[in-house]
MARKOLLUM-142579 format. One record per residue: residue in one letter; z, x, y of N, C-alpha, C, O, CB in turn. Coordinates in steps of 0.1 Angstrom, whole numbers, plus 5000, padded with zeros to 4 digits. Glycine has a CB too. Layout:
<atoms>
aZXYZXYZXYZXYZXY/...
</atoms>
This chain:
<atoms>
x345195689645345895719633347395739636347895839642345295839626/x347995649631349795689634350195759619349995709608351095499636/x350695889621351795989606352796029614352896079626350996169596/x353796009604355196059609355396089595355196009586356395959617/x355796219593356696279587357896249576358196269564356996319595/x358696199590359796179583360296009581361395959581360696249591/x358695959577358995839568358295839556357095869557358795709574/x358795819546358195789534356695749535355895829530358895679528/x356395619541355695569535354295629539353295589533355895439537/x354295739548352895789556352295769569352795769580351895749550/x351095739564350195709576349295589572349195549561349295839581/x348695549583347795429580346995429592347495489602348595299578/x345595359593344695379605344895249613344495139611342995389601/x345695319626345895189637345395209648346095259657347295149642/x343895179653343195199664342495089672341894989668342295289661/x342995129685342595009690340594999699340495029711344094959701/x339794959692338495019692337694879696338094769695338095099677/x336294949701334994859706333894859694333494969689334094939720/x333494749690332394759682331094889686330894919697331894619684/x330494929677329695009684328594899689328294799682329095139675/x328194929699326894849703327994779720327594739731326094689686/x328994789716329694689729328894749742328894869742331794729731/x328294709752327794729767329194759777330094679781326794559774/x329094889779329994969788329594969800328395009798330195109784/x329694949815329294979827329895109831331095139832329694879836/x328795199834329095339836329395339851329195239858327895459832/x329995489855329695509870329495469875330295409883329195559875/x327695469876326395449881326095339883325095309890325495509875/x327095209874326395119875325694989866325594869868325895179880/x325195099853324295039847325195059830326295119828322695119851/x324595019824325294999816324795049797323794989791325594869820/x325495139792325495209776326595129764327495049767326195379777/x326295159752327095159741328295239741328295359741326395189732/x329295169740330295229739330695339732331695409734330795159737/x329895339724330295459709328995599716328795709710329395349686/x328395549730327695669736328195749750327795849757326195629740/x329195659752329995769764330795949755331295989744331995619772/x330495989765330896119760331996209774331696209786329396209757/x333496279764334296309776333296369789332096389787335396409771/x333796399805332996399814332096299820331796299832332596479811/x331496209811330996099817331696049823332896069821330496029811/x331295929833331595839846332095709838331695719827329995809858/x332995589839332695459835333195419850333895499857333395399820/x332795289854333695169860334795159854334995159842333195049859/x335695169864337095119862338295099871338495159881337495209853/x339095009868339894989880341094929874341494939863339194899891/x341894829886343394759880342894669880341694639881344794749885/x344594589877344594429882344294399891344694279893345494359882/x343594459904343294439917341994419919341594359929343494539924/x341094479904339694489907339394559918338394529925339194389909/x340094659919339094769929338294829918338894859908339994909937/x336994839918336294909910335895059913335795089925335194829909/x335795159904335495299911335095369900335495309890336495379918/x334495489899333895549890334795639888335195689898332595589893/x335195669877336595769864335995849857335195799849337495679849/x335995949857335896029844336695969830337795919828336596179849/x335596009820336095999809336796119807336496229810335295969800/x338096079799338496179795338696209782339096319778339396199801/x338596089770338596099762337195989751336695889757339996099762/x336996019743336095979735336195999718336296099711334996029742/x336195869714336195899699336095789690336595689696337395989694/x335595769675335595699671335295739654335395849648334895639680/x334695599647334695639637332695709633331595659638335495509629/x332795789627331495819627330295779620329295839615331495909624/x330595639623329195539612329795479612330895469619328395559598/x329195379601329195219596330695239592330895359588327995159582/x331595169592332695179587333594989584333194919593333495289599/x334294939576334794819573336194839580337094909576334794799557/x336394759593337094719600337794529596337494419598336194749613/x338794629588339994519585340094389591340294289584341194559587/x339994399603340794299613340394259624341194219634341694349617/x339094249624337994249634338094159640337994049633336694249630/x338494129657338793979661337093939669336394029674340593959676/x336893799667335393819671335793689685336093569682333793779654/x335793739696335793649711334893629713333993719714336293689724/x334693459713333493389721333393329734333893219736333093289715/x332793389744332993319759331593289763330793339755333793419772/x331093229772329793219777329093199765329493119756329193329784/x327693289765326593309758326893429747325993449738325493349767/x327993499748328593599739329493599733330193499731328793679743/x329493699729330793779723331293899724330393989726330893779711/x332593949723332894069719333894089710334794009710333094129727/x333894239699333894269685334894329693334594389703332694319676/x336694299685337594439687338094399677338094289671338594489700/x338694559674339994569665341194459671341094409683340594739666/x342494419662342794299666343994349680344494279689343494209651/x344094469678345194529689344694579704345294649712345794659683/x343494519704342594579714343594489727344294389725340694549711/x343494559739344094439751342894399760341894459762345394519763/x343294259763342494189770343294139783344494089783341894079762/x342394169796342694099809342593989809341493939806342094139820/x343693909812343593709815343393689827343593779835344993609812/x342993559830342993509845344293549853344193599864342893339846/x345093519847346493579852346593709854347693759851347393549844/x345993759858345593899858346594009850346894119854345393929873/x347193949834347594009824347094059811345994039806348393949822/x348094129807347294189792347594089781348594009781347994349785/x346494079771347094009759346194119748345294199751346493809758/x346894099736346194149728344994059720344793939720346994199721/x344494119714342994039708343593919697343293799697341694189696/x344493999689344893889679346093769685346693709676345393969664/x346293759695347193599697346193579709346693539720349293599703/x345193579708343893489720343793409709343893409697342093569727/x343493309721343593139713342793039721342993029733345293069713/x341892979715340792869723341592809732342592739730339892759714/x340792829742341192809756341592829765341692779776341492759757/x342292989758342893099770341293119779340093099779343693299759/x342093169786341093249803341193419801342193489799342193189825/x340293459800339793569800339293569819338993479827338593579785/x339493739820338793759833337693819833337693929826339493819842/x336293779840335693839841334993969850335994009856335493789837/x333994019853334294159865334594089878335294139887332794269868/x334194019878333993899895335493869900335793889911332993689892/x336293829892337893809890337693639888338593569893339093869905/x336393579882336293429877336793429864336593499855334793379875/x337893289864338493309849337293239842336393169847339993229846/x337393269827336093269814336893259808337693339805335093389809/x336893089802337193049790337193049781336292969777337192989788/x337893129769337393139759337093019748337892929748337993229755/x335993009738335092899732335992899717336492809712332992939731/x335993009714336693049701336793179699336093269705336192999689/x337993199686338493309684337993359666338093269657340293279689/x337693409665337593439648338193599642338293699648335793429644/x338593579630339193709624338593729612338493639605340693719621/x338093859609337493869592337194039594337894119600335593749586/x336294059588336094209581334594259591333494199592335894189558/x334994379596333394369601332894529599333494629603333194309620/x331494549591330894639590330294659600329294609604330394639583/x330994779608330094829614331194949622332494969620329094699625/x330095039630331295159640331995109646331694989649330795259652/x333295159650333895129658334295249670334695359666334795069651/x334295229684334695349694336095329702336895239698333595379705/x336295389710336795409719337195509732337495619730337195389714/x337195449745337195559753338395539761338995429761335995569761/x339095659770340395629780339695729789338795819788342195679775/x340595669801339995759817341295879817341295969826339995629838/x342295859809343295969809343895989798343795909788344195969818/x344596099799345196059784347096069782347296149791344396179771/x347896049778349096039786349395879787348895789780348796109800/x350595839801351595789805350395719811349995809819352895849812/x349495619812348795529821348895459831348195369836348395479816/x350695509834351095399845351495289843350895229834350295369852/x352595209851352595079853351494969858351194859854353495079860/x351095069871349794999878348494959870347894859873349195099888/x348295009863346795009852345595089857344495099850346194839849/x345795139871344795169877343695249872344095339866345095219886/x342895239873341395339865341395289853340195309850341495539863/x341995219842342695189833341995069823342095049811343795149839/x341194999837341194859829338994849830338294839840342494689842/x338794859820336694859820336094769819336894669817335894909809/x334794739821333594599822333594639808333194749805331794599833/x333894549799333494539785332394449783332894349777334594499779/x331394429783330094319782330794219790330994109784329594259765/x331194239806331394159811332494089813332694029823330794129809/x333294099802335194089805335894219808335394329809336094029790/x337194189811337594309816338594339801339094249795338394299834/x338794499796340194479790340494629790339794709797340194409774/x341194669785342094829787341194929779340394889770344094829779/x341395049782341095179778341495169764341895059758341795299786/x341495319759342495339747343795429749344495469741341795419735/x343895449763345095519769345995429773347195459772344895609781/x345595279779346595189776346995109765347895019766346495129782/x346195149752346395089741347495129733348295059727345295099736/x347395289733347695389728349495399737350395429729346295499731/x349795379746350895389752351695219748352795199743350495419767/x350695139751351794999742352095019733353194959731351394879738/x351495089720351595029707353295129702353795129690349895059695/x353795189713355095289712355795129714355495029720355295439727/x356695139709357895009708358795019724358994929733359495049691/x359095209724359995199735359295159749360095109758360495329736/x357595179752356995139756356894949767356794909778356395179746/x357194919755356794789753358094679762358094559760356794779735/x358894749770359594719776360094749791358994749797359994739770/x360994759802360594789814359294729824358594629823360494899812/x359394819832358394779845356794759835356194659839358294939860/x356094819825355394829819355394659811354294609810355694949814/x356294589805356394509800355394369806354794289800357694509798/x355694409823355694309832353494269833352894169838356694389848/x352794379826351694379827351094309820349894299821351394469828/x352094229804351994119795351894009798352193999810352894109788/x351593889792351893759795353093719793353993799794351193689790/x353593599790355193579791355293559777354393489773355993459801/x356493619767356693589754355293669749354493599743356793399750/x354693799751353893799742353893849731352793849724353293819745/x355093909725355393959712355693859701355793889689356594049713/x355793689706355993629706355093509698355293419689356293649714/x354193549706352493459699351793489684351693589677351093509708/x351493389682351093339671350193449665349393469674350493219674/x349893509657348893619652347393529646347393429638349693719637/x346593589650345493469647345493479630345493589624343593499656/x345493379624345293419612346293379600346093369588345093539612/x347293369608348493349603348593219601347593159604349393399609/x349793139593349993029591350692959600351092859595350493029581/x350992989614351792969625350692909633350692789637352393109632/x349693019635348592999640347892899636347692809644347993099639/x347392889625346392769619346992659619346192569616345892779607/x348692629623349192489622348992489641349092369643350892469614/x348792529648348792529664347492489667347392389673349092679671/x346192579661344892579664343992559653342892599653344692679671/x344592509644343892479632342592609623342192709629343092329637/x342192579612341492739602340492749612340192869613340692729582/x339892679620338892759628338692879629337692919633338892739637/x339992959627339393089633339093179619338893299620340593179644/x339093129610338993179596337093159593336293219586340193069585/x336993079599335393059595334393159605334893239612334892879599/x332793159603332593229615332093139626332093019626331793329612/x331693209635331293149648329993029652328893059650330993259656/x330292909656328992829651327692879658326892789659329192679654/x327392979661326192989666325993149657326493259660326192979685/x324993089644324993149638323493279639322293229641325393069628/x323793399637322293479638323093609650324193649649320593349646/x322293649659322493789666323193769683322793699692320693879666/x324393869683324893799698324293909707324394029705326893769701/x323793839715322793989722323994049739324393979748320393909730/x324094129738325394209751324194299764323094339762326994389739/x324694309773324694319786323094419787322294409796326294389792/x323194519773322094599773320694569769319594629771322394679768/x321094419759319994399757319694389736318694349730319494529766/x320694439734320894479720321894419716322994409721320994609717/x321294369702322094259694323094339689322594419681321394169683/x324494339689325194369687326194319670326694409662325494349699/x326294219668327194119663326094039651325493949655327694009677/x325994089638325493969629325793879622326093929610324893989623/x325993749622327293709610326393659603325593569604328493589613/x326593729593325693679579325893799566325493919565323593689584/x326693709555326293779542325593849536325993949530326093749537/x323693789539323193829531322593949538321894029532322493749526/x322893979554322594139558323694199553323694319555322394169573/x324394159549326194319544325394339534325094459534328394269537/x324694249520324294259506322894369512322194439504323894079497/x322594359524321294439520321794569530320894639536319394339524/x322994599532323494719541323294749552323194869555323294799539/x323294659560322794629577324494659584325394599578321994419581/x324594719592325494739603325594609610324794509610325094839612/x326594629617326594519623327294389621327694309629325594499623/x327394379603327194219598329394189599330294269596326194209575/x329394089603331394019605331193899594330493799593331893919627/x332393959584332393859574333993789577334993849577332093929557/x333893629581334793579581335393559575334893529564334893529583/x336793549577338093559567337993459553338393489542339493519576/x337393339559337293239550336393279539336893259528336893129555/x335193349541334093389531334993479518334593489507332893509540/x336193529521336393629513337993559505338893629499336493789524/x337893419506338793359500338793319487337693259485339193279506/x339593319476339593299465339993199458341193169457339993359464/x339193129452339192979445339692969431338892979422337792919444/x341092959426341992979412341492849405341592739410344092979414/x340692879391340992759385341992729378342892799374340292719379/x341792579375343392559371344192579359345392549356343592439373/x343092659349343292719335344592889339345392929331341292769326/x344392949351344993049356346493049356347092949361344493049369/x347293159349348193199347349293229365348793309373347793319337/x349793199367350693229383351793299380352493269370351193099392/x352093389389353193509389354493399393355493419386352893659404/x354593309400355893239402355293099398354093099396356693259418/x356292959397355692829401355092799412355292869422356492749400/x354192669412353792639429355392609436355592629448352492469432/x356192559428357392489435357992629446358292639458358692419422/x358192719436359092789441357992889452358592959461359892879428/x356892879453355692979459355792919470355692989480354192989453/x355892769472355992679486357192699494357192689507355992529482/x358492729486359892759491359192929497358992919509361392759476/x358992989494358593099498357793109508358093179518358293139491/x356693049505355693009515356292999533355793049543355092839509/x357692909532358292879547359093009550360192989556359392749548/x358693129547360093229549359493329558358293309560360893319534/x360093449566359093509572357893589566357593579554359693589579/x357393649573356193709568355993829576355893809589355093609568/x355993939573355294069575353593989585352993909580354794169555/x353194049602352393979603350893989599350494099594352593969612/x349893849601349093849593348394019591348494089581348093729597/x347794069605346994179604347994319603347794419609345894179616/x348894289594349494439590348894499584348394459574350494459583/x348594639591347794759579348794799568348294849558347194939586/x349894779569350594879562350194849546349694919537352294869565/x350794689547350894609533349694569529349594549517351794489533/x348694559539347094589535346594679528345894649518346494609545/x346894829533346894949525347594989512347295079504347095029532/x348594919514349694919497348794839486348394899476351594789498/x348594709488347194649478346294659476345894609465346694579478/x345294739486344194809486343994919476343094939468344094849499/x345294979478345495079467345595119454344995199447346095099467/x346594999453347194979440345794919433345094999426348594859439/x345494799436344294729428342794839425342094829415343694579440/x342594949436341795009430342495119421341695149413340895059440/x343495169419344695239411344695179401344295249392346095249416/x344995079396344695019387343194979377342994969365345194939393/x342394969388340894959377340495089376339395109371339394859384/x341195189380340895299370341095289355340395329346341695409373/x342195239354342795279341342495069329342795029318345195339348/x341894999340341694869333340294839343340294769354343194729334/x339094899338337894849345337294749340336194729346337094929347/x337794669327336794579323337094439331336194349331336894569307/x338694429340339094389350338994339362339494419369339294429350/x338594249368337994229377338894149391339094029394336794159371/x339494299398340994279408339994199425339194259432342094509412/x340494069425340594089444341894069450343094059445339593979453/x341294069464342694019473342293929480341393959488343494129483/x342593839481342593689489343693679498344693609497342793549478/x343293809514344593849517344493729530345593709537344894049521/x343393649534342993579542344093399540344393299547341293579539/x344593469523344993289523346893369524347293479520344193149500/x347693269529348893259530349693249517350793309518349193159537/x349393199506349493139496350693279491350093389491347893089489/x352093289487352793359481352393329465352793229458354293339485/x351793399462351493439446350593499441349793539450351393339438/x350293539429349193619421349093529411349793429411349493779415/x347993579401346793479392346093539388345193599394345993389398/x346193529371345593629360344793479354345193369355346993739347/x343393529347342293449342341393529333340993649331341493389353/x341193409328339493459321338493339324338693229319339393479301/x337593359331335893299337335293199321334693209310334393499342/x335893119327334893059313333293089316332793109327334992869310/x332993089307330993139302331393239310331793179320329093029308/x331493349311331093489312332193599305332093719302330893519329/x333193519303334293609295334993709307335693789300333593709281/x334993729317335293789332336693769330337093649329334593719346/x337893899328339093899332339493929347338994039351339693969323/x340193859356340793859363341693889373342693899365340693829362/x342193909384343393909387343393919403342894019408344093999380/x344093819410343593769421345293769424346193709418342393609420/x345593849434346493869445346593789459345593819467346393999449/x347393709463347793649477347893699488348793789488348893599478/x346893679501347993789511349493729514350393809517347293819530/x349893579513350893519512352393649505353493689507350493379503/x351493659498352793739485352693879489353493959485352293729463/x351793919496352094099495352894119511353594219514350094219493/x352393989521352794019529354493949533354993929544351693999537/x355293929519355993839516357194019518357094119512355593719500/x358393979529359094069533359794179522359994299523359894009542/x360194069512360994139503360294229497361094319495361594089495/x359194249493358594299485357794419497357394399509357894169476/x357594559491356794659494355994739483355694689472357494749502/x355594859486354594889474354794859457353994809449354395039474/x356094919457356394889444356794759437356594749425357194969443/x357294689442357094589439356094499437355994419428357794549443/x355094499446354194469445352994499434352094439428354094499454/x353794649435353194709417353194659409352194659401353594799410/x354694579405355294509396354394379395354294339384356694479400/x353794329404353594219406352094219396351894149387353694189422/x351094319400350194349399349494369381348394349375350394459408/x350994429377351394459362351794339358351094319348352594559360/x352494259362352394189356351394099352351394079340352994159359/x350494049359348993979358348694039351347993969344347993969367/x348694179346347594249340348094229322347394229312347494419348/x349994219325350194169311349494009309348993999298351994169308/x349293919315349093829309347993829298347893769287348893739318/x347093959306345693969300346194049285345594009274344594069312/x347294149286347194229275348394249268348394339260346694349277/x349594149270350494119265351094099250352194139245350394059270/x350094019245349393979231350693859231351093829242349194119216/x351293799222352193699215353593709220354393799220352193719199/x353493579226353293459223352393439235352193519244354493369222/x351693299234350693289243350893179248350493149259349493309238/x351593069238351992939243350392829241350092729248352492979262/x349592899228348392819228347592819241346892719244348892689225/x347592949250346892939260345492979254345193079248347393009270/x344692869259343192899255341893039256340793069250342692789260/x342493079267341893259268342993369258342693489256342193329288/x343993309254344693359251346393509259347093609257343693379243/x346193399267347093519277348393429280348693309282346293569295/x349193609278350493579272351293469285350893429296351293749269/x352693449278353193369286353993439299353193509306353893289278/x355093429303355393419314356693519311356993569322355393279319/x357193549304358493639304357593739291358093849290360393539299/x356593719284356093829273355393919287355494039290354693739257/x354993839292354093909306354493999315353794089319353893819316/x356393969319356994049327357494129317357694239323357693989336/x357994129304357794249298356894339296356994459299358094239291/x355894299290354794399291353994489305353394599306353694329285/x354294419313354194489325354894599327354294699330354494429333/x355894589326356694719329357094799320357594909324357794689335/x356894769304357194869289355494889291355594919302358094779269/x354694889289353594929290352594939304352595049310353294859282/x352094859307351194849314351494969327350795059332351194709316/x352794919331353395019345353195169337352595259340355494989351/x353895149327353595339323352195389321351895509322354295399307/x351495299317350195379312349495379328348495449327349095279298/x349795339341349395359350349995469357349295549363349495259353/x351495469357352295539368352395709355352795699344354395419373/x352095809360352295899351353395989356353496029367350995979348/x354396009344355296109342356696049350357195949346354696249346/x357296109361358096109371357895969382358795919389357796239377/x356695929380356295829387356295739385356095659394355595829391/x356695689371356995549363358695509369359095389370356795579342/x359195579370360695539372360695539388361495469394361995649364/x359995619392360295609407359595459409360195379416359595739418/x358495439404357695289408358495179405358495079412356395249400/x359295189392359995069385361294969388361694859388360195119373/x361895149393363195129401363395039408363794929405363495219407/x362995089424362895029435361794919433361394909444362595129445/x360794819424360194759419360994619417360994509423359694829410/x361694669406363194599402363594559413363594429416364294679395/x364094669424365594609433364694489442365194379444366694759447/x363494519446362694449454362894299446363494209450361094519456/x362194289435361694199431363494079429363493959430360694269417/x364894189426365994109431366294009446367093919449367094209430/x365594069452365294039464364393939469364593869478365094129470/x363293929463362293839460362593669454362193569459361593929450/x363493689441363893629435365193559440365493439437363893699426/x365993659449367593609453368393589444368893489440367693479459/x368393689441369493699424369693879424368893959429368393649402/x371093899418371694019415370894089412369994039405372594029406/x370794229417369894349407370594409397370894529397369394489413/x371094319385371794329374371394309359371194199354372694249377/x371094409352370694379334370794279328370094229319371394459324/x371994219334372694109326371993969323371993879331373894069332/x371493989311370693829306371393739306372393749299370193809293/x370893609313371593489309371293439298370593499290371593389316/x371793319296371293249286369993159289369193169298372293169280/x370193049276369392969277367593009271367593119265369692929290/x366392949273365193009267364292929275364492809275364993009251/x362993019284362092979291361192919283361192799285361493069298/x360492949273359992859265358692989271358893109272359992669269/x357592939272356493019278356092989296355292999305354892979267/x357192939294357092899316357692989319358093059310357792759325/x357893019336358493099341359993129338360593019340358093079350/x360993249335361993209333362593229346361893279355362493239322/x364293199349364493219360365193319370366393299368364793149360/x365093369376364993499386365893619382365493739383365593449402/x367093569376368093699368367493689357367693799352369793699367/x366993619349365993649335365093739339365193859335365093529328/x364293709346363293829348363593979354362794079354362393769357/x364893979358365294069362365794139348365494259348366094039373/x366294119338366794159332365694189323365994289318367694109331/x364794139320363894159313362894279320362094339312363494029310/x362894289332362194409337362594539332361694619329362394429350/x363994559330365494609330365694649308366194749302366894429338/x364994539303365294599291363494639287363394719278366194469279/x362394599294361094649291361494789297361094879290359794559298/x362094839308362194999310363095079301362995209301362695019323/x363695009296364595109285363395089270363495169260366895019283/x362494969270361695009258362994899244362694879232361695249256/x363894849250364594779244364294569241363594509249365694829251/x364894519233363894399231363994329240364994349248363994319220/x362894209242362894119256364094029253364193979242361394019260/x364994009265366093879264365493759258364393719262366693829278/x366193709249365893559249365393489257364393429255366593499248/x366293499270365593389279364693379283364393279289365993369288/x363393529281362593539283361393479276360193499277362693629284/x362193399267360893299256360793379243359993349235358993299263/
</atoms>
């Protein structure tokens, strides 16, 4: 868990952890569940030298049960696998660190012997189940790595005392740097749109060898399958792809595709950010408080910069389906994002003009007014409506690449999108409760 104080935005859960069930080589030899070492116990452990020797634990902890792990990278080598958080580090043949999320089919993994182990594939999605972690110290772990580095079901990769010491920025440089591969701040985030043009969506799907991956003790560890999450089985890794979202083409969009594709090429916040993970997470359940007949996801798996308000033909199901493309889109942070969120939700409750849309949802500048003269207030209460709207606005000038300025242009969107200082200004006269600009349709 990283909190600081003296930033706004909080805290957020960044741990770098073992599936529970992962096969640990103790002391002695033989080998436990990771989530059953306890401080004082023995593990195997050693450097990049592979001296092996028996460590005291010194630390131990995890989450306490079944828990939904965001970012679950799932490594296939041999006859197995192993389940980490995506920040976890892994020893290469090169006898370096990489982290879990820029491994890529065909890197070499090392295993206890010091034989490189090719990895088969890489996958990323959501995985129910514990997660642990152990370190042999706790503190400065050295340059050397010594005691440092454990038999993980047979690959080697770091403690949580060397996890825990990289993920410091100042860290991440000097004699310490040298224990990386070359460029590794550098690499591709699995998952990302960088990534999938390098090594194609493979890693979005799950692993082809589908059913239970059994580890070093004996115990199936790893289930990929849906219909055990539906019946509450531990264990179960839902791939990123499973949890992607299919717009039909009756669906209202927060920007054009034209302009969502211009966007689409710009940087990006990377794929497995908790931060901007936890800003949407939020909001969308913040929101079906106050609109539960509503039915919010996040399709944070697809790249795609935009959002998408609907109604389900034959079931009458309102909508509203968020991009990870768009939340993890730089300009934009919570509040804007808020904006974003509100807006979709005017399409649904906007009322006139509609533009003859056949669910009846409003158009595209009635939309970004009602978002923010209604919808944002009846959400954000008291003091908190102007703090959300504000900085909402300046983002969304930023977003757009236009002035954070009132000033309406001319001209009239019709019920399409209007253009970037229209909507700005129309944010701008929905917060004062004053009429929508023209150009807003």
């Amino acid at each position: 868990m990283i909190f600081d104080l003296e930033h706004p935005d909080g805290c957020y859960c960044s741990c770098s952890c073992l599936a529970f069930g992962t096969p640990i080589q103790t002391g002695d030899g033989s080998y436990k569940a990771v989530e059953e070492f306890r401080v004082g116990d023995t593990v195997f452990a050693c450097g990049p030298s592979l001296s092996w020797k028996p460590v005291r634990v010194e630390f131990s902890n995890g989450t306490p049960g079944v828990a939904v792990q965001r970012y679950t990278v799932l490594v296939v080598y041999k006859d197995t696998l192993i389940a980490v958080t995506s920040d976890h580090l892994l020893l290469m043949s090169d006898r370096k660190l990489k982290r879990a999320d820029r491994l890529a089919p065909g890197d070499e993994l090392l295993d206890i012997q010091g034989v490189p182990t090719p990895i088969k594939s890489v996958h990323i999605g959501e995985m129910h189940a514990g997660f642990h972690h152990i370190a042999t110290s706790v503190g400065d772990p050295g340059p050397s790595l010594d005691s440092h580095l454990l038999n993980t079901n047979g690959i080697i990769s770091a403690d949580y005392g060397v996890q825990l010491y990289y993920r410091e920025p100042q860290n991440r440089t000097g004699s310490f740097a040298s224990n990386f591969v070359d460029s590794h701040e550098d690499l591709p985030v699995v998952g990302s749109s960088e990534y999938l043009a390098r090594y194609s969506d493979k890693c979005l799907k799950g692993p082809e060898q589908v059913g239970s991956f059994v580890g070093a003790t004996g115990d199936p560890y790893v289930k990929v399958s849906l219909a055990n999450l539906k019946a509450q089985e531990s264990g179960v890794f839902v791939p990123a792809e499973a949890t992607q979202i299919e717009v039909p083409p009756h669906a209202r969009a927060f920007i054009s595709q034209q302009d969502a594709q211009a966007r689409a090429a710009l940087p990006k916040r990377r794929f497995n950010d908790p931060q901007s993970r936890a800003w949407i997470e939020y909001l969308l359940e913040h929101h079906a408080h106050f609109y539960d007949e509503v039915h919010f996801t996040l399709d944070w798996a697809s790249n795609e910069v935009n959002a998408y308000a609907w109604v389900e033909h034959g079931t009458g199901q309102r909508r509203v389906d968020i991009k990870g493309g768009l939340v993890r889109d730089l300009a934009l942070q919570l509040e804007g994002i808020a904006l974003v969120v509100a807006h979709e939700l005017g399409h649904h409750y906007g009322g006139d003009p509609t533009g003859g849309h056949p669910d009846g949802l409003s158009c595209e500048g009635q939309s970004d007014y009602a978002g923010v003269a209604w919808i944002m207030r009846k959400v954000w209460f008291g003091n908190q409506y102007p703090k959300t709207v504000r900085p909402g606005i300046a983002q969304m000038a930023d977003f757009f690449g236009v002035p954070d300025d009132p000033t309406a242009p001319g001209g009239n969107a019709g019920c399409s999108h209007p253009a970037g200082g229209c909507r700005i200004a129309t944010y701008y006269r929905a917060a004062a409760l004053t009429d929508k600009p023209g150009c807003a349709g």
